[in-house]
C-alpha positions, 0 to 999 in steps of 0.5 A: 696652629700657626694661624694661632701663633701668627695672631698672637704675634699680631697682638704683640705688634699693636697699639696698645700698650705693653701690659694692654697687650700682654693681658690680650694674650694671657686673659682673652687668647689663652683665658688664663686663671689662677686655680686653687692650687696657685696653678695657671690654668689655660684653654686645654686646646692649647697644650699641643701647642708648638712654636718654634724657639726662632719665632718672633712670638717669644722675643716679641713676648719677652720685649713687652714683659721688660717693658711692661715690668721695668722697676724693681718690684718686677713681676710683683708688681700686681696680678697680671705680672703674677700670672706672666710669671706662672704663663712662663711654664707655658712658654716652655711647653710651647717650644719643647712641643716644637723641638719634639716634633723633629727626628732624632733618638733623643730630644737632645739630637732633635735640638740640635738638628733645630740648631744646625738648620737655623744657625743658631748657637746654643749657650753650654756655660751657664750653672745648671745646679738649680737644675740639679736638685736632689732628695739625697746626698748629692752625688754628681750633676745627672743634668745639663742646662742648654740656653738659646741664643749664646748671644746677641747684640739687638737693643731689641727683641733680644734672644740671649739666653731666653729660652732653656733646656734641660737635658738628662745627660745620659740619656739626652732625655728633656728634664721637664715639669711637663712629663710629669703632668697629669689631667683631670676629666674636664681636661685641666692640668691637675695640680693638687700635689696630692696626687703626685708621688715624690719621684714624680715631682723631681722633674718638677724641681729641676724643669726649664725655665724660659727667661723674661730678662737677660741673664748675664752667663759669659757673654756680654749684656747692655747696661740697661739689661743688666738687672732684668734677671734679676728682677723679673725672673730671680725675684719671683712671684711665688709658684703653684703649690706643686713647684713649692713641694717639689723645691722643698723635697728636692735641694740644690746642691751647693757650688764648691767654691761655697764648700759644696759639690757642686759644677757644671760637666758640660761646658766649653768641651760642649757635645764631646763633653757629654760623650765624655761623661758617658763612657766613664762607668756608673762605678766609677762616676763619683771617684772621677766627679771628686778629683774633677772638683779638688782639681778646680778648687785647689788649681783655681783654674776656670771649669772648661768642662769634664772632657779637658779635666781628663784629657790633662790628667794621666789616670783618667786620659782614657775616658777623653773624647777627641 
């Protein structure tokens, strides 16, 4: 498969325009379509698909979208941007190929042995509630959200923040829509929600999302990047009918600055602060979760993650992971 991705890459680099471009890859490489269902169908021999998350292929992909779709009616603007959005799942699927291919007990494990062997630095610190939905009454977060790259200053084929994982954090499993996926005889993704159970559509409501813009997180973005979240992945076209069942069954919780339940456990304590979570008892998770929130909300103090909250307060310091 790298002869694939080095000549879509070719097609990134060429004369054409950004959108000639894009339509290269999305219509005459992958021969792309919209079904009945509003599902992007793709050649079937591409599922297997793995690119590498530090290939130029996803930054040189990125950079032609944000130049293609520079307005604010971003993806809106017509069929081929209403495509871009629904092909990003695909995006997603590539680089999660990628990352599994590597040893390790857990997804979570192989990534960051990919992290570690080309020095890149993973983003803990951005709200992963959109990736914490739930059927029920909301209890505490079961999943962590990972971005890669942290950060950087390119003005060009910029990485922050562009590619997204979701990880179970008890198990270090990747919570994704492409678990849950299923295929029909003639080798397409079957996309009638009819044929999903409720359970099997949670993975769906709480996937990854590889990012077209920048999203601002806590680091620094240009001025000219500011907007591009917004535009090209907040402000979406709309989704295939199975996300749009699964978004209405599954709801995101609310943040407790709005009176919700809702922050993030994994954030500057990063790996320690999963190994933190781990070892408190399931019994014990919502009463340890509870005083987390009353803390920040009655301190006002910033959320420096799960395993500093317990390490500063006496009844829990048994669960702090040094």
């Amino acid at each position: 498969m790298n002869g694939k991705v080095n000549q879509l890459i070719t097609i990134l680099n060429s004369n054409m325009s950004p959108k000639q471009r894009l339509q290269r890859v999305i219509d005459d490489e992958f021969n792309a379509e919209i079904d009945q269902h509003g599902f992007l169908q793709i050649e079937s021999a591409y599922f297997g698909l793995g690119i590498s998350p530090a290939s130029p292929f996803f930054t040189g992909f990125r950079q032609l979208v944000i130049d293609a779709y520079s307005t604010s009616k971003g993806l809106k603007e017509d069929e081929l941007g209403r495509k871009l959005h629904l092909f990003r799942s695909y995006l997603d699927l590539f680089y999660l190929n990628y990352i599994r291919q590597y040893p390790g007990r857990t997804d979570l494990q192989r990534l960051l042995t990919f992290a570690q062997e080309h020095k890149l630095r993973l983003d803990y610190e951005t709200d992963s509630g959109y990736h914490n939905r739930t059927q029920s009454q909301y209890q505490y977060p079961k999943n962590m959200k990972i971005q890669l790259t942290r950060s950087s200053w390119r003005l060009h084929h910029n990485p922050s923040r562009m590619i997204e994982f979701i990880v179970n954090i008890d198990n270090g499993g990747f919570v994704s829509e492409w678990n849950t996926y299923k295929l029909t005889e003639k080798g397409r993704i079957d996309s009638d929600p009819a044929n999903y159970s409720v359970e099997e559509l949670e993975v769906v409501a709480n996937t990854e999302s590889f990012n077209y813009g920048i999203p601002h997180g806590n680091y620094f973005v240009y001025p000219r990047f500011q907007k591009t979240h917004r535009y090209l992945d907040i402000q979406q076209p709309r989704d295939n009918a199975l996300r749009q069942r699964a978004k209405k069954i599954y709801r995101a919780p609310k943040s407790y600055r709005a009176g919700g339940k809702f922050t993030d456990l994994i954030r500057a304590g990063k790996i320690k602060d999963v190994r933190a979570w781990q070892g408190i008892p399931l019994a014990q998770r919502e009463k340890v979760y509870g005083a987390f929130i009353n803390h920040l909300a009655q301190s006002g103090m910033p959320n420096w993650g799960i395993n500093y909250y317990l390490g500063s307060t006496m009844r829990y310091q048994k669960y702090f992971v040094i």
